[in-house]
Biotite code that builds the C-alpha atoms (Angstrom):
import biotite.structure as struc

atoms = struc.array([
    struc.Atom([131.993, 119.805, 3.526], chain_id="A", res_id=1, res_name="UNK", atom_name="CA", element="C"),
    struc.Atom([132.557, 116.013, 4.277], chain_id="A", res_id=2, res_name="UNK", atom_name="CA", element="C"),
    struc.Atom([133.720, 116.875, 7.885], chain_id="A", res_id=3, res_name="UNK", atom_name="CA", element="C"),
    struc.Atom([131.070, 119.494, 8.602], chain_id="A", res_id=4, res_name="UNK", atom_name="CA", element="C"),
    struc.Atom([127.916, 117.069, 7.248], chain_id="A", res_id=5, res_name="UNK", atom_name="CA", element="C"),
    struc.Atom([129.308, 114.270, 9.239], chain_id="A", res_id=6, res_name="UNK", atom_name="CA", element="C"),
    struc.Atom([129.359, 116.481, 12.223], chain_id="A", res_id=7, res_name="UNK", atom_name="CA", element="C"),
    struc.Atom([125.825, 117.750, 11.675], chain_id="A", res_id=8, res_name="UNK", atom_name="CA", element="C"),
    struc.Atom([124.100, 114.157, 10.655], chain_id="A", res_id=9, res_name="UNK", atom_name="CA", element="C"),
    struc.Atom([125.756, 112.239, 13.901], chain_id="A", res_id=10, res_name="UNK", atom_name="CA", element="C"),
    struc.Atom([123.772, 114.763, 15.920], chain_id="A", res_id=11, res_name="UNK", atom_name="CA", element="C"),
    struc.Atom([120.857, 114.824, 14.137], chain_id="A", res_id=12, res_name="UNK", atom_name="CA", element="C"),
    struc.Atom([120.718, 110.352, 14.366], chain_id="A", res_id=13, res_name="UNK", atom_name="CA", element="C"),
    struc.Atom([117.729, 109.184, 15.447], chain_id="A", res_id=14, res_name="UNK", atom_name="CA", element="C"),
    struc.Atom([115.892, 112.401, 15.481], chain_id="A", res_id=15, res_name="UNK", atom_name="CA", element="C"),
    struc.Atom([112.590, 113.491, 13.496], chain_id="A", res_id=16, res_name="UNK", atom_name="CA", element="C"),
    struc.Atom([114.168, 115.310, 11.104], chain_id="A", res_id=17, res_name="UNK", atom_name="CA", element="C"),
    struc.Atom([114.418, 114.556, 7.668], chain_id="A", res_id=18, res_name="UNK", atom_name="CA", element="C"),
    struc.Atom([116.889, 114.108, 5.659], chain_id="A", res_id=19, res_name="UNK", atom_name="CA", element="C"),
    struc.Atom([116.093, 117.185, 3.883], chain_id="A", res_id=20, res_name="UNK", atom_name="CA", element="C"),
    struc.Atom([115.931, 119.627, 5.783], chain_id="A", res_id=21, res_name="UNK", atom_name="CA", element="C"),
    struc.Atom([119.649, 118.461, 7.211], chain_id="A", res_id=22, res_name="UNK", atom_name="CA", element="C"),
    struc.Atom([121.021, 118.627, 4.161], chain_id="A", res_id=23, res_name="UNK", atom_name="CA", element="C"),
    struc.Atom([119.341, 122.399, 3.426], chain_id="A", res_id=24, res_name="UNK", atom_name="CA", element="C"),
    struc.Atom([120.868, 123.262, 6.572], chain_id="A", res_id=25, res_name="UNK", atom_name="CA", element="C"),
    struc.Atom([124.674, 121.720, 5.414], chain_id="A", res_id=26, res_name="UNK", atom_name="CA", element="C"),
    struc.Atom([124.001, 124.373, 2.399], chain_id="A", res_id=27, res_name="UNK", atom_name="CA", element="C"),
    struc.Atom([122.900, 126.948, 4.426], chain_id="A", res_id=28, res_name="UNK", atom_name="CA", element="C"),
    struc.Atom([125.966, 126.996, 6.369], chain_id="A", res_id=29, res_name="UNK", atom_name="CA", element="C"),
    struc.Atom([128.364, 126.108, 3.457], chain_id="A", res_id=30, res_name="UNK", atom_name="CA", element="C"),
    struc.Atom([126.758, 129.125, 1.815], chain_id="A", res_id=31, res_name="UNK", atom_name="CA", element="C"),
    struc.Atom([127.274, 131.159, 4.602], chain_id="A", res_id=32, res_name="UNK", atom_name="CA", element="C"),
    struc.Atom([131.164, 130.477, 5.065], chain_id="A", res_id=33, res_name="UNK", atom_name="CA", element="C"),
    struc.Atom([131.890, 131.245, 1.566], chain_id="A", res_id=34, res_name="UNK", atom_name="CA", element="C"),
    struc.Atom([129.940, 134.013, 1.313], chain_id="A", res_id=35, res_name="UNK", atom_name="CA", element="C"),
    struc.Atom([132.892, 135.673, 3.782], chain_id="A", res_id=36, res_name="UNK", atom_name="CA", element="C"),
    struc.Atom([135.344, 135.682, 1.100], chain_id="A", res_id=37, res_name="UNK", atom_name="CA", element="C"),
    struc.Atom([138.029, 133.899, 2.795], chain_id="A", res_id=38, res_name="UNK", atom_name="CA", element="C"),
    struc.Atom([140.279, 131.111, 1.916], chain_id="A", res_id=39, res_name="UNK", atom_name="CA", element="C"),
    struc.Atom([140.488, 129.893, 5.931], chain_id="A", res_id=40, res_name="UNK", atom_name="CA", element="C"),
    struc.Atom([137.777, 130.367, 8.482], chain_id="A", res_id=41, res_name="UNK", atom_name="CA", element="C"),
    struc.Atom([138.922, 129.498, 11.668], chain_id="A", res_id=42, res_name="UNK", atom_name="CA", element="C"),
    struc.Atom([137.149, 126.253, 13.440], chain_id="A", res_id=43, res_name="UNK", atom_name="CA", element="C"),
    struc.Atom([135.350, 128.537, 16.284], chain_id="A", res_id=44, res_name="UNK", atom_name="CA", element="C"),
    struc.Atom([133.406, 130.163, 14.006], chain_id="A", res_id=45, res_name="UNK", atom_name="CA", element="C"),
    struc.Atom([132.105, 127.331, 11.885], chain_id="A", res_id=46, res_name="UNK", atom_name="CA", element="C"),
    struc.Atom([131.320, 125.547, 15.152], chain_id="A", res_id=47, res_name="UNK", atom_name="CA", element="C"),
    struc.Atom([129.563, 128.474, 16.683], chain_id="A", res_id=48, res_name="UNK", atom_name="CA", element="C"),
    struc.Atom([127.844, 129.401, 12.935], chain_id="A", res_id=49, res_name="UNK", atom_name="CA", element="C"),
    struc.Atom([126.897, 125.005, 13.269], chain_id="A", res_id=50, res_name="UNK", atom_name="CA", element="C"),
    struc.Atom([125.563, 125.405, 16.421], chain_id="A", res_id=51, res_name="UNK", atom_name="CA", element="C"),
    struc.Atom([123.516, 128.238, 16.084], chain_id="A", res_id=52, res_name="UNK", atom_name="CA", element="C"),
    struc.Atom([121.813, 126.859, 13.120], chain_id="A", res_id=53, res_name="UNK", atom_name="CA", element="C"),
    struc.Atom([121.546, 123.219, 14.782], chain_id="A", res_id=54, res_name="UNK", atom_name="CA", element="C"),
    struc.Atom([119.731, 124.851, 17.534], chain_id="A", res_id=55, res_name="UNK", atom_name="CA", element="C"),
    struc.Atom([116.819, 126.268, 15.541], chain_id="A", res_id=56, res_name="UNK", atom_name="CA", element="C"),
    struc.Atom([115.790, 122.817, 13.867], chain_id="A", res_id=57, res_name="UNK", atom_name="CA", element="C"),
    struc.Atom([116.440, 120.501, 17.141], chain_id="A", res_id=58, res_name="UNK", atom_name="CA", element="C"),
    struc.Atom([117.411, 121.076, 20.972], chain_id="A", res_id=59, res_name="UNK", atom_name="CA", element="C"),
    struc.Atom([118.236, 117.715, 21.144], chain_id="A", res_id=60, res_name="UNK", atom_name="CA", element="C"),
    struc.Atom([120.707, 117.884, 18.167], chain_id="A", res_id=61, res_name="UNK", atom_name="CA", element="C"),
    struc.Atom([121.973, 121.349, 19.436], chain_id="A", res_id=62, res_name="UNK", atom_name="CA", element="C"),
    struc.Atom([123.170, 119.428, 22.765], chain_id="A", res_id=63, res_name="UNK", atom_name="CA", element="C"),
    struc.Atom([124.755, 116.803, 21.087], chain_id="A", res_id=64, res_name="UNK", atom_name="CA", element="C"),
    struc.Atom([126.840, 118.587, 18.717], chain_id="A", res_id=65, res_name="UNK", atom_name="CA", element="C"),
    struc.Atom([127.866, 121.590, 21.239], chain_id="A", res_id=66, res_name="UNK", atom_name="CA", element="C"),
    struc.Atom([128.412, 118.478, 24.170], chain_id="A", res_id=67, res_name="UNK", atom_name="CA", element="C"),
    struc.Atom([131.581, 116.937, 21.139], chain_id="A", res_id=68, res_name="UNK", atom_name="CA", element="C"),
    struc.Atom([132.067, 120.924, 20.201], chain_id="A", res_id=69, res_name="UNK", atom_name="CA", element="C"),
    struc.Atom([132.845, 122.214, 23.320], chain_id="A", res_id=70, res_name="UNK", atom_name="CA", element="C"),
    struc.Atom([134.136, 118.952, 25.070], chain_id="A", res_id=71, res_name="UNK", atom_name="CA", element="C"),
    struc.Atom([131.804, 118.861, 27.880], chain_id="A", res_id=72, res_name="UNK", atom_name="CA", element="C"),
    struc.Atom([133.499, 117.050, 30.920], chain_id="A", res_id=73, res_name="UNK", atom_name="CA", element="C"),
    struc.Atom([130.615, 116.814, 32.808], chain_id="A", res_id=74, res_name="UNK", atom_name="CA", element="C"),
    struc.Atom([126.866, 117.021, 33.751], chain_id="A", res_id=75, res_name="UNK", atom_name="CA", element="C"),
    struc.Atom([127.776, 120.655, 34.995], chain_id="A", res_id=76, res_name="UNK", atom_name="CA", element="C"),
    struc.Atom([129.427, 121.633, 31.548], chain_id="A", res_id=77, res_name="UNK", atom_name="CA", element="C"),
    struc.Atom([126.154, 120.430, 30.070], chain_id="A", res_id=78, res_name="UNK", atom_name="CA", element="C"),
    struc.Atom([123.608, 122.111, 32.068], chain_id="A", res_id=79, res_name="UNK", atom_name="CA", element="C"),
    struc.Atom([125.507, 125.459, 31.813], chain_id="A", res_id=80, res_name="UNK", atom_name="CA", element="C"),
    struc.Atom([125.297, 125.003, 28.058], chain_id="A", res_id=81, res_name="UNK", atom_name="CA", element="C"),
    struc.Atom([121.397, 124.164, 28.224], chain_id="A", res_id=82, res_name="UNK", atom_name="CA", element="C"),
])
């Protein structure tokens, strides 16, 4: 949980959303994951779960997390993504 809220609040800095609502969307996603019943859930689909989730509250935060998430090397890698 510590890894995935750090994640989630670094791209959320600076942006109008409160604190709140981040952490209901931590929950969301926490609730999610354990809801499949597994004792490991590989790291592709929490990021992909996190960034689908990200991207309904904030574009902005969507880009930033998916730019660390998928290692984006350049501008290209970025547009595609957008």
């Amino acid at each position: 949980r510590e890894k995935l809220s750090s994640g989630i609040n670094r791209a959320f800095e600076k942006r109008p959303v409160s604190k709140e609502k981040i952490d209901n969307l931590i929950n969301e996603i926490e609730e999610q994951l354990r809801k499949k019943g597994k004792k490991e859930i590989k790291t592709s689909i929490i990021g992909e779960l996190v960034m689908k989730k990200i991207k309904k509250v904030d574009n902005v935060a969507y880009i930033r997390f998916a730019s660390v998430y998928r290692d984006f090397q350049d501008i290209k890698d970025e547009r595609k993504e957008i």
